[in-house]
KOLROBA-920562 format. One line per 4 residues: number of its first residue (from 1); their letters; for each residue z, x, y of N, C-alpha, C, O. Coordinates in nm, 3 decimals. Example, Ala and Ser with C-alpha at 12.3 -4.5 7.8 and 13.67 -1.06 7.14 Angstrom:
BEGIN
1 = AS = 0.780,1.319,-0.569,0.780,1.230,-0.450,0.780,1.320,-0.330,0.846,1.424,-0.332  0.708,1.285,-0.225,0.714,1.367,-0.106,0.787,1.290,0.003,0.804,1.341,0.114 .
//
This chain:
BEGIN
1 = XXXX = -1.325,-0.609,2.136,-1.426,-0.549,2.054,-1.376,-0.412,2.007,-1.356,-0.327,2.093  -1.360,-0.392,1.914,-1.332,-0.251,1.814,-1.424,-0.165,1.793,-1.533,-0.206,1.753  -1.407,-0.059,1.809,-1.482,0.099,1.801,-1.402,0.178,1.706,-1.285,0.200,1.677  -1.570,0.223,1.659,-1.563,0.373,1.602,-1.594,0.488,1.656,-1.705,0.522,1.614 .
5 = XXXX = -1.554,0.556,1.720,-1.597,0.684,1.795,-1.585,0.802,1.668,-1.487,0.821,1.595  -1.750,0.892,1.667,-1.728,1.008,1.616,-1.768,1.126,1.693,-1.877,1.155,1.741  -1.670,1.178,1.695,-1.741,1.339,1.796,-1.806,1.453,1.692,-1.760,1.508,1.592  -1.885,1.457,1.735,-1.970,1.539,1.611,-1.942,1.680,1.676,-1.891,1.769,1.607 .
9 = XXXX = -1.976,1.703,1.817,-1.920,1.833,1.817,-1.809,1.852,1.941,-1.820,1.781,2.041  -1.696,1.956,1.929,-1.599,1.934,2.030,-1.656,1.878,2.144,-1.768,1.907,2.185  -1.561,1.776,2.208,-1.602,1.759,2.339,-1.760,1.733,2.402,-1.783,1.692,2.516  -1.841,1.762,2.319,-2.003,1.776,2.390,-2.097,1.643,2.378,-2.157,1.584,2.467 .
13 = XXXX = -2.089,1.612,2.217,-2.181,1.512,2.178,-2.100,1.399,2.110,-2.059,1.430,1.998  -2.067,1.271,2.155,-1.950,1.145,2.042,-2.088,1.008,2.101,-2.158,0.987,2.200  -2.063,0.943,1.956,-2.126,0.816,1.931,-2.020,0.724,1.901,-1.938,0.762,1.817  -2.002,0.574,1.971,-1.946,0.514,1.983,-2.011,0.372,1.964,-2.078,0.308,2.045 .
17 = XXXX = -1.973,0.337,1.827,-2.039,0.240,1.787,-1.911,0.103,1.755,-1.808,0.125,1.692  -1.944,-0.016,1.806,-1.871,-0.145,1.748,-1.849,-0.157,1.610,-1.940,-0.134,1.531  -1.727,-0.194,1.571,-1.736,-0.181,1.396,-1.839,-0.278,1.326,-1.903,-0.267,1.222  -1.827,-0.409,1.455,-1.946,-0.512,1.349,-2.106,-0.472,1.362,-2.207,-0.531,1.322 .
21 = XXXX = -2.092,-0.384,1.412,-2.216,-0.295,1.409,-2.261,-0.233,1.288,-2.370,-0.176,1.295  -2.187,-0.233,1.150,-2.173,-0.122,1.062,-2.255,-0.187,0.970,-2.243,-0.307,0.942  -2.352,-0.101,0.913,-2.398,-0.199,0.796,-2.376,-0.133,0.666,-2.341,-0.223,0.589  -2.379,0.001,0.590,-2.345,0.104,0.501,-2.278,0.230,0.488,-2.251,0.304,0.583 .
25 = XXXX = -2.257,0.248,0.385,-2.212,0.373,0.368,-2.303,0.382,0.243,-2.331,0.311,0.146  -2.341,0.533,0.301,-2.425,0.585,0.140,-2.336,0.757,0.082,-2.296,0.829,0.173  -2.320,0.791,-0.021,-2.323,0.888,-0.065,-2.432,0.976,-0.148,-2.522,0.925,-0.215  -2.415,1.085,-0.135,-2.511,1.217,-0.234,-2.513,1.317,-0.255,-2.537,1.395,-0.164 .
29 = XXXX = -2.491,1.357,-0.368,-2.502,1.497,-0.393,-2.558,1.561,-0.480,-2.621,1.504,-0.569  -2.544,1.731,-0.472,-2.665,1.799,-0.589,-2.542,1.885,-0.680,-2.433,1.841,-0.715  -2.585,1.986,-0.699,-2.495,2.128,-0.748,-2.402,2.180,-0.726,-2.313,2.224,-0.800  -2.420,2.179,-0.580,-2.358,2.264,-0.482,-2.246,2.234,-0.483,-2.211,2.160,-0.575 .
33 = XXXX = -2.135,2.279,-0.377,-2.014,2.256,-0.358,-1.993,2.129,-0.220,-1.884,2.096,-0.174  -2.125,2.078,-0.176,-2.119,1.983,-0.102,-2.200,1.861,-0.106,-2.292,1.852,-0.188  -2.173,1.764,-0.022,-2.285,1.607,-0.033,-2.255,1.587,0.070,-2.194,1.667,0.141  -2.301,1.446,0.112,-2.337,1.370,0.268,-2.303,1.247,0.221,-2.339,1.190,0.118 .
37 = XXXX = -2.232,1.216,0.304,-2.188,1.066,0.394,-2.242,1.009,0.443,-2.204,1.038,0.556  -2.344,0.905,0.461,-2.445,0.869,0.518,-2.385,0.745,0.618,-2.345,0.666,0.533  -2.355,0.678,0.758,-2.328,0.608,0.763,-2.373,0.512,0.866,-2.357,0.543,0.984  -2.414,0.427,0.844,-2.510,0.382,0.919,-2.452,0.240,0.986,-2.357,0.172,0.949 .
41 = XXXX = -2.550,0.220,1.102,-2.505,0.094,1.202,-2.629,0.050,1.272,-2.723,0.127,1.285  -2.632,-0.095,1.327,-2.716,-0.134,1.381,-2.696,-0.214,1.510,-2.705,-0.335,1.528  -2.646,-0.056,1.647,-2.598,-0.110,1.745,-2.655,-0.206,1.887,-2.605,-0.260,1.986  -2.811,-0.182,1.818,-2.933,-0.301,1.873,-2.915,-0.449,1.835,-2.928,-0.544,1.913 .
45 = XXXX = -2.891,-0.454,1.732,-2.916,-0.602,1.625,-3.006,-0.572,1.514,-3.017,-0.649,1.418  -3.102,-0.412,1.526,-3.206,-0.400,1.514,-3.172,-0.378,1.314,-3.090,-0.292,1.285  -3.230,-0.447,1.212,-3.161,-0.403,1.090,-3.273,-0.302,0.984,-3.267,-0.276,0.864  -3.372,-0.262,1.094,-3.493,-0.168,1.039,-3.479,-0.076,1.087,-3.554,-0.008,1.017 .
49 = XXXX = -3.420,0.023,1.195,-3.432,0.144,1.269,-3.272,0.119,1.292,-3.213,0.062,1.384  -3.212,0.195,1.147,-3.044,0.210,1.196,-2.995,0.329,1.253,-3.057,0.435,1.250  -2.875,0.312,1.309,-2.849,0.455,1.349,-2.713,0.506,1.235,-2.620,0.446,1.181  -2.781,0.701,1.238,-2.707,0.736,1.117,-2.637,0.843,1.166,-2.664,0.935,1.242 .
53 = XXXX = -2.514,0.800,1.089,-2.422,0.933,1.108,-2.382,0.997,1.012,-2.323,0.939,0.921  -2.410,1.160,1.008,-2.420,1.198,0.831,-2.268,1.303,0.803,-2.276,1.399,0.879  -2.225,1.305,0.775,-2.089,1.353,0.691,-2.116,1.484,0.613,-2.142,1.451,0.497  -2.122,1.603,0.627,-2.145,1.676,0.515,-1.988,1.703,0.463,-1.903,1.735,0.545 .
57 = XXXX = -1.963,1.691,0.353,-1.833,1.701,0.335,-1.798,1.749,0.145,-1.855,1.700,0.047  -1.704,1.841,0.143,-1.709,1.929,0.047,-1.687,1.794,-0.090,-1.616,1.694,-0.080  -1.767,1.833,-0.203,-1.787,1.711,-0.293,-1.657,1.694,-0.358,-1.648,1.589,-0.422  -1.572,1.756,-0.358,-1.469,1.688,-0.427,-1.389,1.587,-0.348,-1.309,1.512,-0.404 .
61 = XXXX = -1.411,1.586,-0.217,-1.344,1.501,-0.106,-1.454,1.389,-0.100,-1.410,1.306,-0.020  -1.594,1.341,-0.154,-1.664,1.254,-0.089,-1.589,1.170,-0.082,-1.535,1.162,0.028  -1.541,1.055,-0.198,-1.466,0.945,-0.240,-1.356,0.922,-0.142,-1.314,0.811,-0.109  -1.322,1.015,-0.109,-1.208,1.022,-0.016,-1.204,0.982,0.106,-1.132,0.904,0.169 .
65 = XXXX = -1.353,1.090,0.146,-1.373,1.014,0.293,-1.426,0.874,0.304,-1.384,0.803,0.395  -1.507,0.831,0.225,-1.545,0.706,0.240,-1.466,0.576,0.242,-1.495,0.466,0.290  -1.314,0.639,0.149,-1.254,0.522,0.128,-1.196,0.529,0.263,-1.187,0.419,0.317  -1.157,0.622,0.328,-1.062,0.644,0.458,-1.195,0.582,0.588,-1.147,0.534,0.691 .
69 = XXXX = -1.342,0.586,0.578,-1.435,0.564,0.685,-1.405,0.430,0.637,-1.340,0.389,0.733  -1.408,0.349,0.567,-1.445,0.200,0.475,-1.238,0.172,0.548,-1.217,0.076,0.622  -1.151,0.243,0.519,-1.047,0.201,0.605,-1.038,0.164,0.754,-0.979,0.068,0.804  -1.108,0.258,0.811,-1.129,0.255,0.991,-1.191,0.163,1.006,-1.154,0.097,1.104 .
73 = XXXX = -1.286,0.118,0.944,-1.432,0.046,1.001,-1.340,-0.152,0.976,-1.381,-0.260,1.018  -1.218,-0.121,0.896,-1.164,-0.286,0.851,-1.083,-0.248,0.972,-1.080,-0.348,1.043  -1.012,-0.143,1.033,-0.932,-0.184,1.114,-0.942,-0.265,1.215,-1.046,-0.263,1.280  -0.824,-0.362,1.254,-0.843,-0.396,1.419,-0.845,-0.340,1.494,-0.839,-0.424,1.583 .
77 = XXXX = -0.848,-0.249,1.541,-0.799,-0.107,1.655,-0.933,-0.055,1.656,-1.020,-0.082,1.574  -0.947,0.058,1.805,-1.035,0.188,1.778,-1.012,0.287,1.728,-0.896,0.328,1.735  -1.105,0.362,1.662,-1.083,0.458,1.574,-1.172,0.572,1.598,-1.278,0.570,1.661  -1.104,0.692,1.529,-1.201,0.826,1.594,-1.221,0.913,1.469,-1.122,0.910,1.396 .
81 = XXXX = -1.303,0.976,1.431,-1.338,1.048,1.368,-1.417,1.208,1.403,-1.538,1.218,1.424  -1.340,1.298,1.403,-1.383,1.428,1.436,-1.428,1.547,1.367,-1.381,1.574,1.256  -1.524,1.626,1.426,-1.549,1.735,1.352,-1.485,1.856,1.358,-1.418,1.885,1.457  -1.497,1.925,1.271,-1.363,2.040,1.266,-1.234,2.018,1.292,-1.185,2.095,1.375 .
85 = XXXX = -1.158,1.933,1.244,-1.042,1.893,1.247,-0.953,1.983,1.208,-1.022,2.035,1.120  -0.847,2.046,1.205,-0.762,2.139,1.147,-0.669,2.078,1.014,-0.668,2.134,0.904  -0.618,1.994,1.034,-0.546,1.918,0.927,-0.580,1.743,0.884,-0.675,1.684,0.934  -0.514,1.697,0.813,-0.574,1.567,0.786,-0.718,1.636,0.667,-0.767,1.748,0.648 .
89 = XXXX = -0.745,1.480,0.606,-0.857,1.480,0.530,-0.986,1.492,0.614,-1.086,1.522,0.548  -1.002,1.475,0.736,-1.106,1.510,0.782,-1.123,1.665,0.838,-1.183,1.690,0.943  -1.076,1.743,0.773,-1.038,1.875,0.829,-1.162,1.976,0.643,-1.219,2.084,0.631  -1.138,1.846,0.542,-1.308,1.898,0.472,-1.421,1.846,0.513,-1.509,1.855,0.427 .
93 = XXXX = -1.474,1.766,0.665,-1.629,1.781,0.655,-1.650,1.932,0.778,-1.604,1.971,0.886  -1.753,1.976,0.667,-1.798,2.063,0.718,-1.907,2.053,0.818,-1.936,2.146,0.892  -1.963,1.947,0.817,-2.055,1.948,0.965,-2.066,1.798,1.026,-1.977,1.725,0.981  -2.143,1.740,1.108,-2.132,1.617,1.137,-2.249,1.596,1.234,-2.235,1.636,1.350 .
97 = XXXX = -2.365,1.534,1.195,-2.463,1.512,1.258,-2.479,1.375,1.287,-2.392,1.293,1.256  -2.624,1.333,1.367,-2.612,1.210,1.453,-2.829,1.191,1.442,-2.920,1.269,1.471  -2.829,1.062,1.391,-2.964,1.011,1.375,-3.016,0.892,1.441,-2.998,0.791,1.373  -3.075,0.873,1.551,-3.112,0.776,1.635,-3.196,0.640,1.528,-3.256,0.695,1.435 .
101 = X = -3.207,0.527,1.525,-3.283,0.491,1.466,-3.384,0.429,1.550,-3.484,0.379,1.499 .
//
């Protein structure tokens, strides 16, 4: 069984979800210099109360990350995704939150 692990904040808080768990990816944005990643899973079975993991990430990178989250989520392997990263493309989201469904 294959995982996605995201640590939203160093070391403290990571969600670890099965990839066939995954049901979307959403994007959005306004003006600003940022948007959200929306990404959601349904690690109950449950397909009405998903759980969300949101991406804030600077808007010229959205496309980017999604194609690279939409990469992890096909892999065979586990995969990790972190916040405040120093290098790599995940080194533009600027925050990384976590939504129970």
């Amino acid at each position: 069984m294959n995982t996605i692990k995201f640590i939203v904040t160093a070391g403290v808080e990571e969600h670890v979800f099965r990839k066939d768990s995954f049901r979307q990816i959403t994007t959005t944005y306004t003006s600003g210099d940022t948007g959200s990643v929306d990404i959601y899973f349904s690690p109950e079975g449950d397909i009405v109360d998903l759980d969300r993991i949101r991406l804030i990430v600077y808007k010229d990178f959205i496309s980017t990350i999604t194609t690279s989250i939409q990469r992890l989520l096909s892999e065979s392997k586990n995969s990790e995704v972190k916040h405040s990263q120093t290098k790599g493309i995940y080194q533009q989201v600027t925050s990384m939150g976590y939504t129970a469904g």
